[in-house]
C-alpha positions in Angstrom: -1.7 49.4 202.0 -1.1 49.3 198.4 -3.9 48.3 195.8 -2.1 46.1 193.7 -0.6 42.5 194.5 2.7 42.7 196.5 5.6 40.2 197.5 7.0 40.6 200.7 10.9 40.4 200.9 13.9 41.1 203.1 16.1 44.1 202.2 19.1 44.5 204.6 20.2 48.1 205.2 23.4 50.2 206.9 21.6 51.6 210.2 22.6 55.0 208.5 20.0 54.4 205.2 17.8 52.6 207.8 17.6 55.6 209.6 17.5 58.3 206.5 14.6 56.1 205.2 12.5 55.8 208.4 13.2 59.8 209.0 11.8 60.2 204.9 9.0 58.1 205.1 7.4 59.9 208.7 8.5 63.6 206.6 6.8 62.4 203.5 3.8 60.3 204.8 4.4 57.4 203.3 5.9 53.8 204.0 9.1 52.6 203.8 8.2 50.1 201.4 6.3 53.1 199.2 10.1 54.8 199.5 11.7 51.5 198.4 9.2 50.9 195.5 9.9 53.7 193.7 13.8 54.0 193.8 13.4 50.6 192.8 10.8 51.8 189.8 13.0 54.9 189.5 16.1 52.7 188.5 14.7 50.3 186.1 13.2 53.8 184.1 16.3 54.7 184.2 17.7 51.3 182.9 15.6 51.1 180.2 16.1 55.0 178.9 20.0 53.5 178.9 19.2 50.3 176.4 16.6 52.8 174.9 19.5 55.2 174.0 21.8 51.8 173.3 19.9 50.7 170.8 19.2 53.9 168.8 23.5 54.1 168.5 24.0 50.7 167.9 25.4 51.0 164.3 26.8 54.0 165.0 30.7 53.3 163.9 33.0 52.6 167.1 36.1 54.5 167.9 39.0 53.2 169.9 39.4 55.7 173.1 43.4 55.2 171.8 42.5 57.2 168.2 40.4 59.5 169.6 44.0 60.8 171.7 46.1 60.6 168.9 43.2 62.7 167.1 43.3 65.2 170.0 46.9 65.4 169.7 47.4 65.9 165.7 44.8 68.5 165.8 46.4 70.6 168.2 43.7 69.9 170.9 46.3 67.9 173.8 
């Protein structure tokens, strides 16, 4: 069992991820709920490197997608 404080909760899978997941967690020695832990952890990391990355380009200027076509097109590019 884990070392630190858990909450127990219900996750509802397709039999197919079920299965994949039961299949990992005997291959890799651990437990499903290990498994689930970290794609959980694994896709807040990679939420925050997102708002991280948001925030560093936040006064970068915008450009409308529509001018960055006509762009393409004057220069030759479309």
């Amino acid at each position: 069992m884990m070392a630190y404080e858990t909450k127990r909760t219900t996750v509802y899978l397709s039999p197919a991820l079920h299965r994949a997941l039961r299949v990992k967690a005997l291959e890799t020695d651990q437990s499903m709920s290990e498994l689930i832990q970290e794609a959980i952890r694994l896709s807040l990391a990679e939420d925050a490197i997102d708002f991280a990355a948001y925030d560093e380009r936040r006064d970068e200027p915008s450009v409308a997608y529509k001018d960055v076509v006509k762009n393409l097109r004057r220069d030759g590019k479309i």
